[in-house]
C-alpha positions in Angstrom: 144.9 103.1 137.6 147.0 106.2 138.7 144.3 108.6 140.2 146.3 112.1 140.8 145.0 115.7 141.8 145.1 116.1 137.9 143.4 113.3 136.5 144.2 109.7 135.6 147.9 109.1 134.8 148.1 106.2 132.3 150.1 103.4 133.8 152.0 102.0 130.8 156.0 101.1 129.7 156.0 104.4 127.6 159.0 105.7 126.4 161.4 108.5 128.1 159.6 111.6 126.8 156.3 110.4 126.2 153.5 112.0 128.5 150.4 111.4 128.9 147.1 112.3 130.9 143.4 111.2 131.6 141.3 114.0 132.5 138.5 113.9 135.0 135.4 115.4 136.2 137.2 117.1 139.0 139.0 120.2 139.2 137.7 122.5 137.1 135.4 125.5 137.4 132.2 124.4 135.4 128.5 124.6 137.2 125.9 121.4 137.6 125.5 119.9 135.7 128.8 119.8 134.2 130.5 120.0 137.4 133.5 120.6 137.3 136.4 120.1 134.9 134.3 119.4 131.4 136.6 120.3 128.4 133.3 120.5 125.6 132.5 123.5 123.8 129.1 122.1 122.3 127.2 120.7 125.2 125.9 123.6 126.7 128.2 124.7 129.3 129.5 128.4 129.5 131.7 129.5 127.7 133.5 131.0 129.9 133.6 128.0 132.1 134.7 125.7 129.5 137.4 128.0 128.2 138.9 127.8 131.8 139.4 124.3 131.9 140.7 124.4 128.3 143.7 126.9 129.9 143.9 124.7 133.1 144.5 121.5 130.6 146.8 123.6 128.5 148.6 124.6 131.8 149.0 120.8 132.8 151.1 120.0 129.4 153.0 123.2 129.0 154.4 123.9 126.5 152.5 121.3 124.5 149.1 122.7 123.0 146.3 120.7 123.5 144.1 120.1 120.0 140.6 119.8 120.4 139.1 117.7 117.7 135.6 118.2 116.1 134.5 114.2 116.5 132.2 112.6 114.1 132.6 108.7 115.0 134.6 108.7 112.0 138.1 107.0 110.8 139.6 109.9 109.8 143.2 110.8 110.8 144.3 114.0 111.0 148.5 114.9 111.4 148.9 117.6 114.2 151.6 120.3 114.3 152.1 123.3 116.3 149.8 125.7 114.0 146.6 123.0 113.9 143.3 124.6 114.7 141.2 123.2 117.3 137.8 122.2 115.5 139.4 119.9 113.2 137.7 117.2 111.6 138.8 114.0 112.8 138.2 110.7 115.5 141.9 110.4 115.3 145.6 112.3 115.3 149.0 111.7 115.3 152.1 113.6 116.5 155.3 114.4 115.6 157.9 116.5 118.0 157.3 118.3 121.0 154.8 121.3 120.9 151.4 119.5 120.2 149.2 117.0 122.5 147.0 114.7 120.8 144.1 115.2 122.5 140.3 112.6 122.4 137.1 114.1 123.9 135.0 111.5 125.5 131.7 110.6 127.7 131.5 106.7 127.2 133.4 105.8 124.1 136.7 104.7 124.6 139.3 106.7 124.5 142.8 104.9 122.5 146.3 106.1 123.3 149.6 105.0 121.2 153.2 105.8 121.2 155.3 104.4 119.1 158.6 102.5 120.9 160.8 105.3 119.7 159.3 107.6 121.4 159.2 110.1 118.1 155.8 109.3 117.3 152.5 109.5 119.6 148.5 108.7 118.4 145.1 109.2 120.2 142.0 108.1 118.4 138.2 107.9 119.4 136.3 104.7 119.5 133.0 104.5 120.2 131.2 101.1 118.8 130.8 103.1 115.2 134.6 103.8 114.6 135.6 101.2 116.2 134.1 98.6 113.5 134.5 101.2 111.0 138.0 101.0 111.4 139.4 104.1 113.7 141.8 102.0 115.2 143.2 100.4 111.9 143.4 103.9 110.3 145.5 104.9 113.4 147.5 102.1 113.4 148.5 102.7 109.6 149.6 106.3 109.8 151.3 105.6 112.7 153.1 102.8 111.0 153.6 104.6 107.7 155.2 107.9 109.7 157.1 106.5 112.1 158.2 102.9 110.5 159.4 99.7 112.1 159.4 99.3 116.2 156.6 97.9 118.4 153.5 100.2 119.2 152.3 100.4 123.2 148.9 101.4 123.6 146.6 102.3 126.6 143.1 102.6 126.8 141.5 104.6 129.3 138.0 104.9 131.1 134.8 104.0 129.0 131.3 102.6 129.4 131.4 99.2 131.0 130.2 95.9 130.5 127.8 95.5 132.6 126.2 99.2 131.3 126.7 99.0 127.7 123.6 97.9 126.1 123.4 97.7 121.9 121.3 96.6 119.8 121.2 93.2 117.8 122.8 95.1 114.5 125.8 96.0 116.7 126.4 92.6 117.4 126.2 91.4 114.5 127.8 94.0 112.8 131.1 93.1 114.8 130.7 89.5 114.4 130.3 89.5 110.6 133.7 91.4 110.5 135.1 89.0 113.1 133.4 86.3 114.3 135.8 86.0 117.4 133.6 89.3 118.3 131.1 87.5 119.9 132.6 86.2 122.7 132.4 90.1 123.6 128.7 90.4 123.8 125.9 88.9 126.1 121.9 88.6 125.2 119.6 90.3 127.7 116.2 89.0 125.1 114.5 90.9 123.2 117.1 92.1 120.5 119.5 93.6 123.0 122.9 92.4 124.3 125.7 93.9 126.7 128.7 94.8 125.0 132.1 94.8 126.2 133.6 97.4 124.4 137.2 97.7 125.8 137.2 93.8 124.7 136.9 94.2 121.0 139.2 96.8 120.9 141.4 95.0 122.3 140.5 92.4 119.4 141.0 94.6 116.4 144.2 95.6 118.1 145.9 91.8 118.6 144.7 91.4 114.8 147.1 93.9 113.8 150.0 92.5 116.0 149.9 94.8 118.4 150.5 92.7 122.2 151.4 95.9 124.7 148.2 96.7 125.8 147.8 98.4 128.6 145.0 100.4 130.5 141.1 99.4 130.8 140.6 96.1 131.5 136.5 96.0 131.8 136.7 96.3 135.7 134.2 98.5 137.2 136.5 101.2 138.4 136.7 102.1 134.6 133.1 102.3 133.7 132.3 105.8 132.8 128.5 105.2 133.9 128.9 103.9 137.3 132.0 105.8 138.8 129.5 109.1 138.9 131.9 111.3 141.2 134.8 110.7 138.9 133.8 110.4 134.9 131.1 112.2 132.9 129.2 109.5 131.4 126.4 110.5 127.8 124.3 107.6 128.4 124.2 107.8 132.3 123.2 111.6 132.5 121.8 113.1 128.8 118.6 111.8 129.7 118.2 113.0 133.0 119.8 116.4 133.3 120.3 117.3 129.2 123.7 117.2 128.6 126.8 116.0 130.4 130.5 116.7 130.3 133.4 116.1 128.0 136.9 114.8 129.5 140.0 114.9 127.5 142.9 111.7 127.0 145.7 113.5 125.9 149.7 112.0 124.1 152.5 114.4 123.8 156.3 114.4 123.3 158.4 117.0 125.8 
């Protein structure tokens, strides 16, 4: 993990021109309790504040725009160009050309980063535990196949919740296990219906099932859990309940 002044910059064999950036929760000019650098427009945090961070981030990949999604925990997959709106309905977006930075919000779920090995073509998608057995990843996978054609895809994945803080329920489990039984070797029963889940781990699975081997990033360690790294990540399940609302950070893809 590259920790820098500016965020988190992903460690991975990605092509000359390809950028990319991990935001996190410092730097930025938002109040307690989204202190400082939170990038969401619908958690509560002023305005103002957020729209400051938004221009910091946007100074950070000059001349790229970043595009700020509307997330759903979808599979959708939306193509990005220069003129594409921010509140957008997708989980997922691909990129063509310089101008444009995929951008994923994120507070836990696991943000998913992809360029293709020409370097023409970068992805991001969002995968919580819903799109990810829904099939975010897959849907990425295929657009980014079907626009920028044959050549190996490298992917990173960046901070999430962990292992050891991730507790679903017994449908999750066996949700993922019914679609791939290999799944649960990725979860671990606590009693009473509930299991840790290792999410980084099974998307790392759906990922190796579509041939894709240069996977780089999150590995399930605890510097990468979103809930337990408090000074560095904003985490949903670690501070909604507490203080109300928490902080969004950005993974963003471009092309210079």
């Amino acid at each position: 993990m590259l920790l820098t002044a500016d965020g988190i910059q992903p460690d991975w064999p990605a092509p000359p021109g390809v950028r990319a950036l991990f935001t996190t929760r410092q730097g930025g000019v938002s109040v307690a309790p989204f202190d400082s650098f939170n990038l969401g427009d619908h958690v509560r945090d002023e305005p103002l504040a957020v729209a400051g961070n938004r221009d910091r981030l946007a100074a950070l990949t000059a001349p790229a725009r970043p595009v700020f999604l509307q997330q759903v925990h979808g599979t959708h997959v939306v193509p990005l160009t220069p003129d594409t709106p921010d509140g957008t309905t997708a989980d997922a977006c691909v990129a063509h050309g310089p101008g444009v930075v995929a951008t994923i919000m994120v507070a836990d779920c696991l943000p998913v980063l992809f360029t293709h090995a020409s370097g023409t073509w970068v992805a991001a998608a969002h995968a919580g535990w819903r799109g990810l057995v829904q099939g975010v990843l897959e849907a990425t996978v295929g657009t980014l196949r079907e626009s920028a054609g044959e050549g190996d895809i490298v992917v990173w994945l960046g901070p999430c919740i962990g292992p050891g803080a991730f507790e679903v329920g017994a449908e999750v489990c066996e949700t993922f296990v019914a679609a791939d039984p290999e799944a649960g070797a990725h979860f671990w029963p606590l009693g009473k219906g509930k299991f840790l889940a290792d999410l980084q781990a099974l998307a790392r699975l759906r990922l190796q099932a579509m041939g894709i081997t240069h996977v780089h990033g999150n590995d399930g360690s605890p510097p990468w859990c979103t809930v337990t790294q408090t000074s560095r990540f904003f985490s949903h399940r670690r501070d909604a309940a507490l203080l109300g609302s928490t902080g969004r950070m950005a993974a963003c893809v471009w092309i210079e």
